[in-house]
C-alpha positions in Angstrom: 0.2 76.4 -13.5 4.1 76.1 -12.7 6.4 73.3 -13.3 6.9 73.6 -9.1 2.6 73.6 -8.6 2.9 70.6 -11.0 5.6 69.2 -8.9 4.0 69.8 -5.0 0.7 68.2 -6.8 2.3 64.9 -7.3 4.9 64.5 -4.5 1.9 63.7 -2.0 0.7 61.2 -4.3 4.0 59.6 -4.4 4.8 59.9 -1.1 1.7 57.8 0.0 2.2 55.2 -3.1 5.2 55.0 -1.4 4.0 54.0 2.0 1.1 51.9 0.3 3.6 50.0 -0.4 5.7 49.7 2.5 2.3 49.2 4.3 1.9 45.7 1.8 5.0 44.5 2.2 5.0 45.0 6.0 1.6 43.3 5.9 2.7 40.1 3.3 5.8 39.8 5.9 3.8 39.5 8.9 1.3 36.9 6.9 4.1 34.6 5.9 5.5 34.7 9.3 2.0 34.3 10.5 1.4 31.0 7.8 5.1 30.1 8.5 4.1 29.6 12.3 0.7 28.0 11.7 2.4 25.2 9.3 5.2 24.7 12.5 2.4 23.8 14.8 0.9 21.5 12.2 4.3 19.7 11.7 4.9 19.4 15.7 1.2 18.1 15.8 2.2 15.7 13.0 5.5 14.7 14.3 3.9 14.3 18.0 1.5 12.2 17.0 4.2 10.1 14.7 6.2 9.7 18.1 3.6 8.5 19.6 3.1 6.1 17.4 6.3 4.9 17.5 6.4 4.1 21.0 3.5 2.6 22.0 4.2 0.3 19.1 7.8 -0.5 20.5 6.3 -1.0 23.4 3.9 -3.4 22.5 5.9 -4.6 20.2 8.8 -5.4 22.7 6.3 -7.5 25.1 4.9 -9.3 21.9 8.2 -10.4 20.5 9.7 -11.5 23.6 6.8 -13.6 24.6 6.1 -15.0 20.7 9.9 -15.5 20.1 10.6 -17.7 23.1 7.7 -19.5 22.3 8.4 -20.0 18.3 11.8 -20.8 19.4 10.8 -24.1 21.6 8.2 -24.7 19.3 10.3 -25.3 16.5 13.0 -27.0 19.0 10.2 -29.2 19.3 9.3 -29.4 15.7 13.1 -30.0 14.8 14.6 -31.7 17.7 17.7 -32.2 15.9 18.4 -28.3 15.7 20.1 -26.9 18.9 18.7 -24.6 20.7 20.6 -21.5 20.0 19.8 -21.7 16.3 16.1 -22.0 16.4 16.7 -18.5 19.0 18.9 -17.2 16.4 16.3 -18.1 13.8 13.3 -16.3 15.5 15.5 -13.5 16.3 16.3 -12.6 12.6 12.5 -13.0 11.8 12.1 -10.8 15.0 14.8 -8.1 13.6 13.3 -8.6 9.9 9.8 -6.7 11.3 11.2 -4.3 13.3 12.9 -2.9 10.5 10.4 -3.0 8.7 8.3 -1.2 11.4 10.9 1.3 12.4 10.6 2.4 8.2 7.4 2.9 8.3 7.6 4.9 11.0 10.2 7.5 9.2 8.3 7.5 6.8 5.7 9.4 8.5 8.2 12.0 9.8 9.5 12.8 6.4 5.9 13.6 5.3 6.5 16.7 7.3 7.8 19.3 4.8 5.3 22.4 4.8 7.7 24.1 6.8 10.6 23.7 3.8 7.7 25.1 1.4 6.8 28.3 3.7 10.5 29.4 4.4 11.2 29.2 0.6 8.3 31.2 -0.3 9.1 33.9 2.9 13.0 34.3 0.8 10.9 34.7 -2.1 8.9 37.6 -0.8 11.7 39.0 0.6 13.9 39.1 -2.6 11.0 40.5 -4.9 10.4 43.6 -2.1 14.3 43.8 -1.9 14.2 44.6 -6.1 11.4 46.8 -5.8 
């Protein structure tokens, strides 16, 4: 046997190691796209649902506090009768601001829980950097 039989011989086995592993990487692209897109529907899912959330509790909350303020107000107005009326509705409405804030951070921090999507892009540049080296 030749040097060139010895040669032809393994050139087909390279070739098609060669495309084995183009065919892998092709096929590890197309499941981190495929995993990338899954975890985007999850996250709109998630934030959807956190929206939602949010505004049927501003809604319900907006009714609520406008009813209970005014009513808190005249009922300490009532309680305090020396107290004007503007500073027992300036008094309700800080209470009134103190839970929406506290309501409006809870509520972000339900949309930062959504961070799969940072996770999946970081591992796709991964991938692609280790089949750039190869």
């Amino acid at each position: 046997m030749t040097s060139q039989d010895v040669h032809n011989d393994s050139s087909p086995g390279v070739a098609s190691l060669v495309s084995g592993i183009m065919s892998d990487a092709q096929d590890l692209i197309k499941h981190q796209f495929t995993l990338f897109r899954q975890e985007l529907q999850e996250d709109v899912v998630k934030a959807k649902k956190a929206s939602n959330a949010l505004a049927v509790g501003l809604v319900f909350g907006l009714a609520a506090g406008i009813i209970l303020s005014a009513a808190l107000a005249l009922l300490l107005q009532e309680l305090f009768p020396h107290w004007s009326a503007s500073a027992c509705f300036g008094l309700v409405g800080l209470l009134d601001a103190i839970v929406a804030g506290g309501l409006l951070m809870a509520g972000l921090k339900k949309l930062q829980t959504i961070t799969a999507t940072d996770q999946s892009i970081q591992a796709a540049k991964e991938n692609i950097q280790w089949l750039m080296k190869k």
